[in-house]
C-alpha positions in Angstrom: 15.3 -26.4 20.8 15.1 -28.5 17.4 11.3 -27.2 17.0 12.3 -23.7 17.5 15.0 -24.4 14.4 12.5 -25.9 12.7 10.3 -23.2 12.9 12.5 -20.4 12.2 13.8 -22.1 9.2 10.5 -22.9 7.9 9.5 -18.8 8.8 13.1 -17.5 7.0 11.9 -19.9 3.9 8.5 -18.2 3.1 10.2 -14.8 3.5 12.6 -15.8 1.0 9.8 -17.5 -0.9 7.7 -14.3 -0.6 8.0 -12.7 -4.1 5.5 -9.5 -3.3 6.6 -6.4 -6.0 5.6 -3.6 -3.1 7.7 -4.6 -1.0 10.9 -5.7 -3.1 11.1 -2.3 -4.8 14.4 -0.6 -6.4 14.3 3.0 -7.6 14.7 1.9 -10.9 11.9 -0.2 -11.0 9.2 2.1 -9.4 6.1 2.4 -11.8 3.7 5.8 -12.0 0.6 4.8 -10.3 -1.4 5.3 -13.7 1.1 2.5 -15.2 0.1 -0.3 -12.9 -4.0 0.7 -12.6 -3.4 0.2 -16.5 -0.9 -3.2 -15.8 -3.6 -4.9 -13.3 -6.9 -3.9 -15.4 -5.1 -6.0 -18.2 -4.4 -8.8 -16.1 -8.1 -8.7 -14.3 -9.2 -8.6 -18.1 -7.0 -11.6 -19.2 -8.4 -13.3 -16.0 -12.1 -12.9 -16.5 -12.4 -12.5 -20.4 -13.8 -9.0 -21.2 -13.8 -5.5 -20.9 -17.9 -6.2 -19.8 -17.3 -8.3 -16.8 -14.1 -6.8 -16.0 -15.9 -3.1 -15.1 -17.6 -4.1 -12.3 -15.4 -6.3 -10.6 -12.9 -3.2 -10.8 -15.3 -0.7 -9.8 -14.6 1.3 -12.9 -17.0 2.2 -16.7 -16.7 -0.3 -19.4 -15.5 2.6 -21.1 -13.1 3.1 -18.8 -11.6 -0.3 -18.9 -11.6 -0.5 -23.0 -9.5 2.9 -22.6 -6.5 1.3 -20.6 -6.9 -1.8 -23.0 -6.4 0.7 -25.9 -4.0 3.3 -24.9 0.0 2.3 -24.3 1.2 2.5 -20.2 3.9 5.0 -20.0 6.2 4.8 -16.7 
């Protein structure tokens, strides 16, 4: 019985841990689907360090990718 506790308790802690924004959504925090393509392209462009490398890795233009950079993310 102890290792079943143990178990359990250690399963309950990483859903508690588990800080995933899909599924811990609140109507008033729900983003348009344009805002957070726009959110993650800046990240994936913070993470790798350009516009250029970023493109293909997303699967999108260059030109593409400089636009979200450019333009303001409206919810």
């Amino acid at each position: 019985m102890p290792v079943l506790t143990f178990h359990l308790r250690h399963w309950m802690d990483r859903l508690k841990a588990e800080k995933n924004p899909f599924t811990q959504l609140t109507a008033g925090v729900i983003e348009t689907a344009n805002a957070v393509t726009r959110a993650y392209t800046r990240a994936v462009v913070e993470r790798v360090g350009s516009a250029l490398q970023a493109a293909p890795k997303l699967g999108l233009s260059r030109q593409t990718v400089a636009s979200y950079l450019v333009s303001p993310s409206f919810s």
